[in-house]
VOGU-3710 file (C-alpha; in Angstrom, 3 decimals, decimal comma):
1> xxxxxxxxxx> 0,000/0,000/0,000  2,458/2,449/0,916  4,944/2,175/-2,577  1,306/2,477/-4,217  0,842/6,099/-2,092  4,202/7,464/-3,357  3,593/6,276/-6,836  -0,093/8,171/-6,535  1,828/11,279/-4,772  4,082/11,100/-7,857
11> xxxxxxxxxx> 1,410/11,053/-10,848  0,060/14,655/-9,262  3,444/15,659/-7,445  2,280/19,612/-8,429  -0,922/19,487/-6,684  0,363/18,189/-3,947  3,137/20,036/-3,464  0,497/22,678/-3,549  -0,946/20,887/-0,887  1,582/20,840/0,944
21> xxxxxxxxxx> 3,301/24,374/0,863  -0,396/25,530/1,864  -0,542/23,334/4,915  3,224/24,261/5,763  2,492/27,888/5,998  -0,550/27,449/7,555  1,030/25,352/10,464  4,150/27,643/10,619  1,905/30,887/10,721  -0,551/29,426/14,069
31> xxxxxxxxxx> 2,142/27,935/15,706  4,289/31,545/15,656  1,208/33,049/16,756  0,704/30,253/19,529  4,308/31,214/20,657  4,465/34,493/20,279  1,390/34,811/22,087  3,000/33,276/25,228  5,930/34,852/25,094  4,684/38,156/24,891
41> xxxxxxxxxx> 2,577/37,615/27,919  5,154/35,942/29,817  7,953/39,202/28,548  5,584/42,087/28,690  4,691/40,467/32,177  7,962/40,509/33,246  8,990/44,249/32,159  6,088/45,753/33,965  6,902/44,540/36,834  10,752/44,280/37,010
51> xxxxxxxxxx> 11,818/47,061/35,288  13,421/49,702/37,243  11,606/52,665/37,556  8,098/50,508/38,250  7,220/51,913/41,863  3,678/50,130/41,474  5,246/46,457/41,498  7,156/47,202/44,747  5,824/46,992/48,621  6,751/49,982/50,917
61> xxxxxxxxxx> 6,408/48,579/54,910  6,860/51,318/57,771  6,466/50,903/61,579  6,530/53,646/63,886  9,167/53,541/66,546  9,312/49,256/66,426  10,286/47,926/69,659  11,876/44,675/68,495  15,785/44,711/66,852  17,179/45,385/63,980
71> xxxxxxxxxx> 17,934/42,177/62,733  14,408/41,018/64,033  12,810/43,494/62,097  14,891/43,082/58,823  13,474/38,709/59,047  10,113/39,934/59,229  9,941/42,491/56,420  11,636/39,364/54,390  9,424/37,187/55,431  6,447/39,019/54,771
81> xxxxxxxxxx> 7,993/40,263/51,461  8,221/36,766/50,365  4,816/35,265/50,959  3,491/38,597/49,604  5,516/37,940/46,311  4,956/33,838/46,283  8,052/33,375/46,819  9,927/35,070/44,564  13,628/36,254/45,350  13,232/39,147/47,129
91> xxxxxxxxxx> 15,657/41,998/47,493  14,675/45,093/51,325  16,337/48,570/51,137  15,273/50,040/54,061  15,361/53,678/55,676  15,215/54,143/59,379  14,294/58,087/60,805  14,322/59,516/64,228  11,695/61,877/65,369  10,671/65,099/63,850
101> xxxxxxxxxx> 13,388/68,262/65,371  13,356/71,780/64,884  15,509/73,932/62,950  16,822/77,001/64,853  14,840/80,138/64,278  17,657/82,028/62,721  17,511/80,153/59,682  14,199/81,277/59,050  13,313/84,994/57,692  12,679/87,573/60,376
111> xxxxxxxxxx> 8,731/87,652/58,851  8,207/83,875/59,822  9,852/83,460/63,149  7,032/84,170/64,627  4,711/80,751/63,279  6,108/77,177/63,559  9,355/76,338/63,121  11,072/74,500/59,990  11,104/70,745/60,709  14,250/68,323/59,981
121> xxxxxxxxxx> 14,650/64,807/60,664  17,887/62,459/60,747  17,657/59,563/58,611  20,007/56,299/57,783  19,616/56,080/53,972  21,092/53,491/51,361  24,005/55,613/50,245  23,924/53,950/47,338  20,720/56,073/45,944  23,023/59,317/47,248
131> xxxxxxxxxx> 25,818/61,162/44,878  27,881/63,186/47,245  28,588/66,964/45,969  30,877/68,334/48,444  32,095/67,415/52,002  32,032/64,428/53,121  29,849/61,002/55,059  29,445/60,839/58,561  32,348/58,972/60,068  31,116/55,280/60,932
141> xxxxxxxxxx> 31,298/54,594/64,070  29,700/54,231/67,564  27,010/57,158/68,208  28,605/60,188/70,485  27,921/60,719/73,702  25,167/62,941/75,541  27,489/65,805/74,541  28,755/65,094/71,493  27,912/66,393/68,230  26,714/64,309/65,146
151> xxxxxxxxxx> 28,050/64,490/61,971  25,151/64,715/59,327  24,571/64,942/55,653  22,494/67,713/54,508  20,495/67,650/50,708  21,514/70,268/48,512  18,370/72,084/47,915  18,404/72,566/51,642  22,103/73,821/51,808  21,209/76,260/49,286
161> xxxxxxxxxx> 17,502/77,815/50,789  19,264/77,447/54,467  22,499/79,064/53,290  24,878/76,119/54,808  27,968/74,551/54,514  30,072/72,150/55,104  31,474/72,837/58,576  28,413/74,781/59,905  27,326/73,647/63,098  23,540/73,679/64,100
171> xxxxxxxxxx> 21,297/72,997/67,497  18,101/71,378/67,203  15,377/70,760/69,402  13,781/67,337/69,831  10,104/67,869/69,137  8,828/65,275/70,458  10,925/64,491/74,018  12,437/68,148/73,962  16,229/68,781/74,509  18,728/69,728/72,221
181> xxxxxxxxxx> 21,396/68,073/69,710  23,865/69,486/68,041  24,608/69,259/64,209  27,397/69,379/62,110  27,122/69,589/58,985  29,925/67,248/57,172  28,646/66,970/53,440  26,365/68,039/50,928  24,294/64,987/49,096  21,594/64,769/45,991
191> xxxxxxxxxx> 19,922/61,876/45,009  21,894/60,360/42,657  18,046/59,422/40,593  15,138/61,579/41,814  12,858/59,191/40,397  14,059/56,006/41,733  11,147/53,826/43,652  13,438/54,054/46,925  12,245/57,431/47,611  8,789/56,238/48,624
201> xxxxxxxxxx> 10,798/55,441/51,767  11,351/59,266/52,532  8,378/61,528/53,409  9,793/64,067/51,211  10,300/61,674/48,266  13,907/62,477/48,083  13,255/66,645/47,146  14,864/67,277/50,354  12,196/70,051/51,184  8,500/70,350/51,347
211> xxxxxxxxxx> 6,537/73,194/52,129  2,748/73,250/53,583  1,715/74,772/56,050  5,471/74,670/57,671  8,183/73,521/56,129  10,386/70,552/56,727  13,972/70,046/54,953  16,064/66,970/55,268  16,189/64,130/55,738  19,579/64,302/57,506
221> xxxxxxxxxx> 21,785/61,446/56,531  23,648/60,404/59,701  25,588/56,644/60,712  22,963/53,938/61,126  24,709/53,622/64,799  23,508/57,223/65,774  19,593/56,647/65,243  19,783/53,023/67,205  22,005/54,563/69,849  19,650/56,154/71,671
231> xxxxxxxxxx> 20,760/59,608/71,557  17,970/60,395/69,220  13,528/60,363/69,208  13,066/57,106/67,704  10,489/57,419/64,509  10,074/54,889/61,718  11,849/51,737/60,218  10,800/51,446/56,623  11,642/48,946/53,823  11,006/48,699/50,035
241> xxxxxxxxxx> 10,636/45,289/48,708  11,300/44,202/45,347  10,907/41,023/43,305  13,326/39,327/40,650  10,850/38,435/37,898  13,181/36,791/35,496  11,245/33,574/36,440  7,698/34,683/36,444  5,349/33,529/33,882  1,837/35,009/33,127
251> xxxxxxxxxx> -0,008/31,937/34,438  1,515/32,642/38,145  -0,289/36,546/37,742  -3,289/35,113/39,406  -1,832/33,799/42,044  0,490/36,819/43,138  -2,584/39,335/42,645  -4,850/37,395/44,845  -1,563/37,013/47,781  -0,541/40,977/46,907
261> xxxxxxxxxx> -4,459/41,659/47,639  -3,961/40,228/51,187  -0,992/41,898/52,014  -2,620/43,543/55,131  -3,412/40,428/56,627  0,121/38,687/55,527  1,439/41,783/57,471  -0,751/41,380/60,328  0,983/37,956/61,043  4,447/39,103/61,641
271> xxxxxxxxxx> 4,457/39,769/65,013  7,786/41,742/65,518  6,193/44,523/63,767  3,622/44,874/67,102  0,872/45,011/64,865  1,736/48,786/64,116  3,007/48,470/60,548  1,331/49,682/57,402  1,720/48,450/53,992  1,387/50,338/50,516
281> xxxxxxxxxx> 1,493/48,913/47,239  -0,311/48,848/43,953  0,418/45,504/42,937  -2,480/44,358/42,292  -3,679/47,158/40,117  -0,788/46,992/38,326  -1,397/42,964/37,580  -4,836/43,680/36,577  -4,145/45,876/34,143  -1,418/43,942/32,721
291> xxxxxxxxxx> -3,675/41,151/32,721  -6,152/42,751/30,784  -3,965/43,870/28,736  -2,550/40,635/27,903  -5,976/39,101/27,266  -6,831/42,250/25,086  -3,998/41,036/22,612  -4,445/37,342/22,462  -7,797/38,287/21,768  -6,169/40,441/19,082
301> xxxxxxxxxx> -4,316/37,428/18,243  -7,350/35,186/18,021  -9,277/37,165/15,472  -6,225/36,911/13,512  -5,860/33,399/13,511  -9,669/32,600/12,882  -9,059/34,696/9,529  -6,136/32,708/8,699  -7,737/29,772/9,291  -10,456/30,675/7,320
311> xxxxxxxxxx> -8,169/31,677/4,170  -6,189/28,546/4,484  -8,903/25,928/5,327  -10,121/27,399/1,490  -7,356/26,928/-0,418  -6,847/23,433/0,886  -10,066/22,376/0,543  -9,625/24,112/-3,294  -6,401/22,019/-4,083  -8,422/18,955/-2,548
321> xxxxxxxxxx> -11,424/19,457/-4,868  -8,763/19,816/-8,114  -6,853/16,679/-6,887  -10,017/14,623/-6,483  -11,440/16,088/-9,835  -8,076/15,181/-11,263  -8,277/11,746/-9,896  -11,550/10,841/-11,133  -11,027/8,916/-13,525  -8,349/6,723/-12,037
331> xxxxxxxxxx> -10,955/6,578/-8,641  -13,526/5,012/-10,976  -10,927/2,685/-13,097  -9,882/1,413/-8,828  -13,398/0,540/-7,921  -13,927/-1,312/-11,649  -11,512/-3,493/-10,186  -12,865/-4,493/-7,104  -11,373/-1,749/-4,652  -13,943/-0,140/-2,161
341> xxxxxxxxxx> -15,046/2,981/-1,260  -13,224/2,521/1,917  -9,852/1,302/0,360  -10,150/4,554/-1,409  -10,848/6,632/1,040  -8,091/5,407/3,286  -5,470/6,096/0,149  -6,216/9,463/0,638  -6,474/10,029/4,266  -3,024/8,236/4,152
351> xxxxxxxxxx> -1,802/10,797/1,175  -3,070/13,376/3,309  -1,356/12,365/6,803  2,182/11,970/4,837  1,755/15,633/3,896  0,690/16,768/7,473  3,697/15,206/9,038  6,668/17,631/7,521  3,960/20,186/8,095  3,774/19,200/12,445
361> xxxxxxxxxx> 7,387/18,801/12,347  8,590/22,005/10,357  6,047/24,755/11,980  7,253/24,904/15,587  11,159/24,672/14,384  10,465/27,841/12,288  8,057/29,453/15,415  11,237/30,503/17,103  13,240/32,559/14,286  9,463/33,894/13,158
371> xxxxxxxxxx> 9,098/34,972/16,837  12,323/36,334/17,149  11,723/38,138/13,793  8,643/40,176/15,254  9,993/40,677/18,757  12,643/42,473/16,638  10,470/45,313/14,838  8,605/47,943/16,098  7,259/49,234/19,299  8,738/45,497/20,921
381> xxxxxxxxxx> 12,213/46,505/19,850  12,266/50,444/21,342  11,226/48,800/24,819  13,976/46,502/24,695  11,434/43,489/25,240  12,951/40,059/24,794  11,103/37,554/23,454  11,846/34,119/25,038  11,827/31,517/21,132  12,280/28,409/22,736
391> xxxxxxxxxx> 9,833/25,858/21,102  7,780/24,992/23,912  4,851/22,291/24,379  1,850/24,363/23,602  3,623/25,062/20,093  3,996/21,797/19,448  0,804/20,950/20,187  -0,802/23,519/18,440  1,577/22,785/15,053  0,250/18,936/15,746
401> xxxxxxxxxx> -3,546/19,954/16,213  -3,003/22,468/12,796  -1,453/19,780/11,150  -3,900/17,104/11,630  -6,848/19,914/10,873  -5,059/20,562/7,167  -4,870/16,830/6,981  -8,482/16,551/7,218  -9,352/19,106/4,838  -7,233/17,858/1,912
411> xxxxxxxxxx> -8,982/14,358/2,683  -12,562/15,933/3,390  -13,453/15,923/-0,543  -12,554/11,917/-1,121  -14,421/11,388/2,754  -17,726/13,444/1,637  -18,079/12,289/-2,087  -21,100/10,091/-3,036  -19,643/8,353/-5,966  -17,692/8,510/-8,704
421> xxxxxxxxxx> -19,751/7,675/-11,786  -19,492/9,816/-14,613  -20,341/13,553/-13,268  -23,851/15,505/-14,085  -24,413/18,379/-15,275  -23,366/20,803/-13,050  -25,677/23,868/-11,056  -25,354/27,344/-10,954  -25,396/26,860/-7,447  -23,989/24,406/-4,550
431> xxxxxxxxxx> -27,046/22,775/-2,727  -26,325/24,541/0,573  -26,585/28,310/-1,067  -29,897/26,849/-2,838  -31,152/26,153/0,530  -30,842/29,843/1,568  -27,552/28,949/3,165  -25,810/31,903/2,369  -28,776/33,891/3,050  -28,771/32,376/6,637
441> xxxxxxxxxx> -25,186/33,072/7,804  -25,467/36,513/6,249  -27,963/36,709/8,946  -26,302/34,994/11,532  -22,915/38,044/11,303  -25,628/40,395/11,012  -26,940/39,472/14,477  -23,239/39,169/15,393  -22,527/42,538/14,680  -25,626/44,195/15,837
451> xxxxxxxxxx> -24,654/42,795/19,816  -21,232/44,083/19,396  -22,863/47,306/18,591  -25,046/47,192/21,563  -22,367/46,385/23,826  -21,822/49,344/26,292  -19,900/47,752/29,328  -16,689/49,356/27,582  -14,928/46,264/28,839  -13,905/46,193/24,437
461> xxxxxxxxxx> -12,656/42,444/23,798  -13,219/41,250/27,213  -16,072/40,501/29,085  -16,752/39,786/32,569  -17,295/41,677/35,959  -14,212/43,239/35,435  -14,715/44,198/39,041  -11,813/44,166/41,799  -12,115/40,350/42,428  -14,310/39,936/39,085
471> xxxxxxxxxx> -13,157/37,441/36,293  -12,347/39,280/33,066  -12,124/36,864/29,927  -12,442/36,784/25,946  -15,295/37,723/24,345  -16,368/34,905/21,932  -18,483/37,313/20,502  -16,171/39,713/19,581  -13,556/36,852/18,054  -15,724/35,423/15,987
481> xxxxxxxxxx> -17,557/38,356/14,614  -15,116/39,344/12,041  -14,489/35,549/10,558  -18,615/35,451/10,338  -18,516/38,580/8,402  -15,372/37,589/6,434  -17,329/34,119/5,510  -20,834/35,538/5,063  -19,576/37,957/2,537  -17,537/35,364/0,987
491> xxxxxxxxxx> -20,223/32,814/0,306  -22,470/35,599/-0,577  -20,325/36,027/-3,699  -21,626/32,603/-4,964  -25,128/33,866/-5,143  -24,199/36,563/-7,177  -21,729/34,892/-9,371  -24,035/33,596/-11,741  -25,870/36,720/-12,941  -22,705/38,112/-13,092
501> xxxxxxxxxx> -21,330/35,354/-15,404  -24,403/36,175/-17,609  -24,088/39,360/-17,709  -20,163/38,967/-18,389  -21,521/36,640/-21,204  -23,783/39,342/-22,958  -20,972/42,145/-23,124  -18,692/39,644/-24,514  -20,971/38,462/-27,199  -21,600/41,978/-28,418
511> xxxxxxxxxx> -18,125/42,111/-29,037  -15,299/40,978/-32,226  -13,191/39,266/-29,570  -13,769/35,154/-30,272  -11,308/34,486/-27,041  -13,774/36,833/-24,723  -17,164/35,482/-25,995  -16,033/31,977/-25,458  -14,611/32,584/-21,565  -17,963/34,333/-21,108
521> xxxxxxxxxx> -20,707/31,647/-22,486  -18,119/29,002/-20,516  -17,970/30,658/-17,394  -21,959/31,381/-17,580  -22,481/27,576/-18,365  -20,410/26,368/-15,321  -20,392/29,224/-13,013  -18,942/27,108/-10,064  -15,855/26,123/-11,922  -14,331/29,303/-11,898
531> xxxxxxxxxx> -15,903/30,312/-8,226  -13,176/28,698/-6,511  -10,901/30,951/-7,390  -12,557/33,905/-7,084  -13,613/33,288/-3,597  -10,146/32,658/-2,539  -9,202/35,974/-4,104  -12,394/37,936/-2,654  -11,841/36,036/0,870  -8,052/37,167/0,296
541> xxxxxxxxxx> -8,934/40,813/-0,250  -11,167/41,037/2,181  -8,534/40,127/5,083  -6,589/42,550/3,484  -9,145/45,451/4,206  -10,080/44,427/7,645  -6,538/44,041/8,569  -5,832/47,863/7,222  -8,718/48,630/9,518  -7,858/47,050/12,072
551> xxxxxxxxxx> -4,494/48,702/11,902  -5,998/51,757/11,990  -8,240/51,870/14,908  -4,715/49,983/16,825  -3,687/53,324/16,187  -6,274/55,609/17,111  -6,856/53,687/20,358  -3,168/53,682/21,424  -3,780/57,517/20,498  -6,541/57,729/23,035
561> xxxxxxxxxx> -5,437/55,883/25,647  -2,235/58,092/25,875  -3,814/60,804/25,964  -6,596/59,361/28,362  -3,667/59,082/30,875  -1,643/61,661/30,312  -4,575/64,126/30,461  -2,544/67,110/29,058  0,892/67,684/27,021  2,414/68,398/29,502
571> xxxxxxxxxx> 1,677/67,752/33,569  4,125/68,742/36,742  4,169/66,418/39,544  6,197/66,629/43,021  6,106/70,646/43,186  7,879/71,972/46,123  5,820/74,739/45,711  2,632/74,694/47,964  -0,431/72,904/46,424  -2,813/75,813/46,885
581> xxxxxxxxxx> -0,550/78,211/45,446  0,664/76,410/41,801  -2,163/77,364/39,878  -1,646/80,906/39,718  2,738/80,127/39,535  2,525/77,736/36,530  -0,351/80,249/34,996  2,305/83,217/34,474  5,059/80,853/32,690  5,383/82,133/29,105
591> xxxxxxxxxx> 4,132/79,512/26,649  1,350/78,258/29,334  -1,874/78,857/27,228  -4,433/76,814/29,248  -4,145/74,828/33,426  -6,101/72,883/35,302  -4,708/72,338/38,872  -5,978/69,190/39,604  -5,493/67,248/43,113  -5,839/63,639/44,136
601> xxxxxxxxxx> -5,908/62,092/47,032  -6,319/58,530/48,759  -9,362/58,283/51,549  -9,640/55,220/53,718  -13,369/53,693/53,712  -15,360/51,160/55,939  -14,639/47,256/55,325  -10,747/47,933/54,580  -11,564/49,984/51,003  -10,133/52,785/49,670
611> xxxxxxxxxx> -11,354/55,772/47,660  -9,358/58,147/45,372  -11,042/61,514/45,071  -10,071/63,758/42,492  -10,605/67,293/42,638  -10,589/70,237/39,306  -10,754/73,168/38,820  -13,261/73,719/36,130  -13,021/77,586/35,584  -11,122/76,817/32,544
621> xxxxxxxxxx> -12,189/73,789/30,576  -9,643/74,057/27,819  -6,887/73,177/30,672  -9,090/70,279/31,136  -8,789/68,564/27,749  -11,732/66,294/27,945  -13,354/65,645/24,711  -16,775/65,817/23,407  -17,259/62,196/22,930  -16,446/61,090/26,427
631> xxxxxxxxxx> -19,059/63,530/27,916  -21,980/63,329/25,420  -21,074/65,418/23,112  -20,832/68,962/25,187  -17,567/68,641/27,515  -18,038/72,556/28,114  -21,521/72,129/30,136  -20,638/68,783/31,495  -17,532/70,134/33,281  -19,764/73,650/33,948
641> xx> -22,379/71,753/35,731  -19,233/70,633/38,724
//
């Protein structure tokens, strides 16, 4: 049986090599897509939450003046860091500060000395997130005596407003116990990356001055042995906890959410914090968007892939039809001779496995390069994002599953047919559009498209509660919307193929040519031979179009949601200069056309919730920015009416 296969495969090598370039690319192009769809979860995963400057991913613990020891203190952060993070490798910076202390009134000008005094506070910082300017450290050491003075760092900005220097010496008064200490000051420090996550650590968020209704400067980097030596107000021990996510995979984001969502009560457990410790991440916001996001694009990818399998399931099942039309009359001249239906049947099923199996084998060797290949272009390669092409077992199983489907539909012509006697004359139409088939699925992506319209949860390709703790997954409806329109429109093309031909028939008569009249009467008597073709090349064209569109609104919705979150060109954050007073100082920069202060802040609720309350200033709506669609078509009185 099998040297009768090859010699079969051999008589019609072109339309199977046909065959089998068509199932080749088919299997290569969903098993890149299956692969590329897990490694850009598992990669974009990974750089949201490892990279750098992500604040959100991290954990920020503080207690107020712990009781229990250093080293004590340091296990429990780690612990709790690590059953926060599932235990992931976990990397603590920590920053420990004494009591608030007053600055001396000289400092201040003669016009304030009469209100509260400018606050400082001593701090042991990483020195590592520091870039000394002038002067130098603190000598290490054991902390001085009741006496003695302490050496301190002093940030730049506050050098510069306070008028100090290196070798000043300053008294300060303990605001909290009272007494005295005396400062001096032995260097001059900046951070060495204002926008570094460790700075959550420091009240001040490493601007060494803030100014509200007082104003406090610092902090005031002294040796770690000074604030535990007891000379000093005891205040806070803080850490910042970090993850390495090299390992992490998208299928462990549940998981780490759901423990991240319970940090209060992981934190509640440690019991060298005295049950005085607070917690402050955003974690879990930060996983459910990236979740979503990820879902949005393998939805994304989905629609894609039911399009390709729509295009390639019809050419196979084209070159399928031509082989078994080809075969014909050898099929018939096999069954004169006492072969059955079955034997035949199982030739080709054979015929069609041996094609499918350089097809299963090929596709996931080639994912990886392909992978590699669009991890390298665009908006994946300015990020830096690394794709990770390893062939893995989803890929093989989906090149396996492809495969086998292809397979199937090169067989699926010799499976179906009734017989093989000598063939009738043929329709205008298949049986299936006679029955109103066509009419029918037109209806069905009609109906398809007229929910997708009515949709207005603006959860887009997902659906779900989309809630805090609510599921969000695909929406079927939304994946399979465009393939129903793509294959109603198709098959709606053999309806109107046969007027066409007749029409194509008349305007060819009319005319001298002999080659044009002939193509028109034969394509009017057998409409069906040449629809085949033209599907595939309306089906074809049609991708094409959607996929422009497609394109396009990518575009325009990456447009909107930047400017969604960004609000305005251009927005200041961490002002130094009081809140209530940076309207009117931003409003007289040249260049500043329209503002819209704008303040947000976090309020605790009942049942361990939290609120964020946002607060504009709608006098000028222009600062605002917020278009007509979003607010019903009149932003102007929707923003008046506040």
């Amino acid at each position: 049986m099998t040297g009768f296969v090859f010699l079969r495969v051999r008589a019609h090598r072109l339309l199977l090599a046909a065959a089998l370039l068509a199932m080749t690319l088919t299997t290569a192009v969903l098993a890149t897509l299956a692969a590329f769809s897990g490694s850009i979860g598992d990669a974009g995963l990974r750089h949201a939450l490892g990279s750098d400057d992500t604040a959100a991913a991290s954990l920020v613990v503080s207690v107020q003046s712990p009781s229990a020891s250093r080293p004590q203190l340091d296990a429990a952060a780690h612990r709790f860091a690590s059953r926060v993070y599932g235990g992931l490798p976990v990397r603590l910076r920590s920053l420990d500060t004494s009591g608030p202390y007053g600055l001396p009134r000289s400092l201040q000008p003669p016009a304030a000395r009469h209100g509260d005094p400018d606050l400082t506070q001593f701090a042991a910082v990483d020195r590592s997130r520091l870039r000394l300017v002038r002067g130098a450290w603190p000598a290490a050491g054991a902390a001085p005596g009741p006496g003695g003075t302490i050496g301190a760092a002093v940030p730049e900005v506050a050098v510069r407003q306070l008028r100090l220097a290196p070798g000043s010496v300053l008294t300060l008064t303990d605001r909290l116990n009272g007494g005295t200490v005396r400062v001096r000051v032995t260097g001059v420090y900046r951070p060495a990356d204002p926008t570094d996550p460790y700075w959550q650590l420091d009240a001040l968020g490493g601007r060494g001055v803030r100014t509200d209704s007082f104003t406090t400067y610092g902090p005031l980097v002294a040796d770690p042995a000074v604030l535990g030596g007891g000379r000093l107000s005891r205040g806070s021990a803080s850490w910042l906890a970090t993850a390495d996510y090299r390992t992490f995979t998208a299928g462990r984001a549940g998981a780490l959410r759901a423990s991240a969502s319970h940090a209060k009560d992981h934190l509640a457990a440690e019991k060298a914090f005295d049950g005085d410790a607070t917690v402050r991440t955003s974690l879990p916001d930060l996983l459910a968007g990236a979740q979503r996001a990820l879902l949005v694009a393998r939805s994304t990818l989905l629609i894609v892939s039911l399009q390709l399998v729509l295009l390639a399931g019809y050419a196979l099942l084209l070159v399928a039809r031509l082989l078994t039309s080809e075969r014909a009359e050898e099929t018939r001249l096999l069954l004169a001779r006492g072969a059955s239906r079955g034997r035949v049947v199982a030739l080709s099923v054979v015929e069609a496995l041996l094609l499918a199996v350089p097809a299963a084998v090929a596709a996931p060797l080639v994912a990886g390069p392909l992978t590699r290949l669009l991890g390298g272009q665009g908006l994946l390669a300015r990020i830096g994002l690394r794709l990770d092409a390893h062939p893995t077992g989803a890929t093989w199983l989906v090149g396996g599953l492809a495969a086998l489907a292809c397979a199937l539909a090169v067989a699926l012509p010799a499976v179906t047919a009734r017989g093989y006697g000598r063939p009738a004359r043929a329709r205008a139409l298949p049986g299936p559009v006679r029955a109103g088939g066509d009419l029918a699925l037109l209806a069905v992506a009609a109906v398809a498209y007229w929910q997708l319209d009515r949709q207005t949860t603006g959860s887009g390709a997902l659906t779900g509660t989309g809630g805090p703790d609510g599921d969000l997954s695909i929406d079927p409806l939304l994946v399979t919307a465009p393939a129903l329109a793509l294959l109603a429109g198709t098959v709606l093309t053999l309806r109107l193929l046969p007027p066409a031909a007749r029409l194509a028939e008349r305007r060819a008569a009319r005319g001298r040519g002999l080659p044009a009249a002939l193509a028109g009467w034969q394509l009017s008597r057998r409409p069906l031979r040449g629809a085949g073709p033209v599907l595939l090349v309306v089906l074809a064209v049609a991708m094409g179009v959607l996929a422009i569109g497609q394109g396009a609104s990518w575009d325009a919705s990456q447009s909107d949601q930047a400017a969604f979150q960004t609000g305005a060109p251009i927005r200041v954050l961490g002002s130094r200069t009081p809140p209530f007073g940076q309207g009117g100082a931003y409003a007289a920069l040249p260049g500043v056309g329209h503002l819209a202060p704008a303040a947000r802040e976090v309020m605790p609720l009942s049942g361990n919730r939290q609120a964020t309350l946002l607060a504009l200033d709608t006098a000028d709506t222009a600062g605002i920015g917020m278009r007509d669609d979003l607010a019903g078509g009149h932003a102007d009185r929707a923003l008046a009416a506040l």
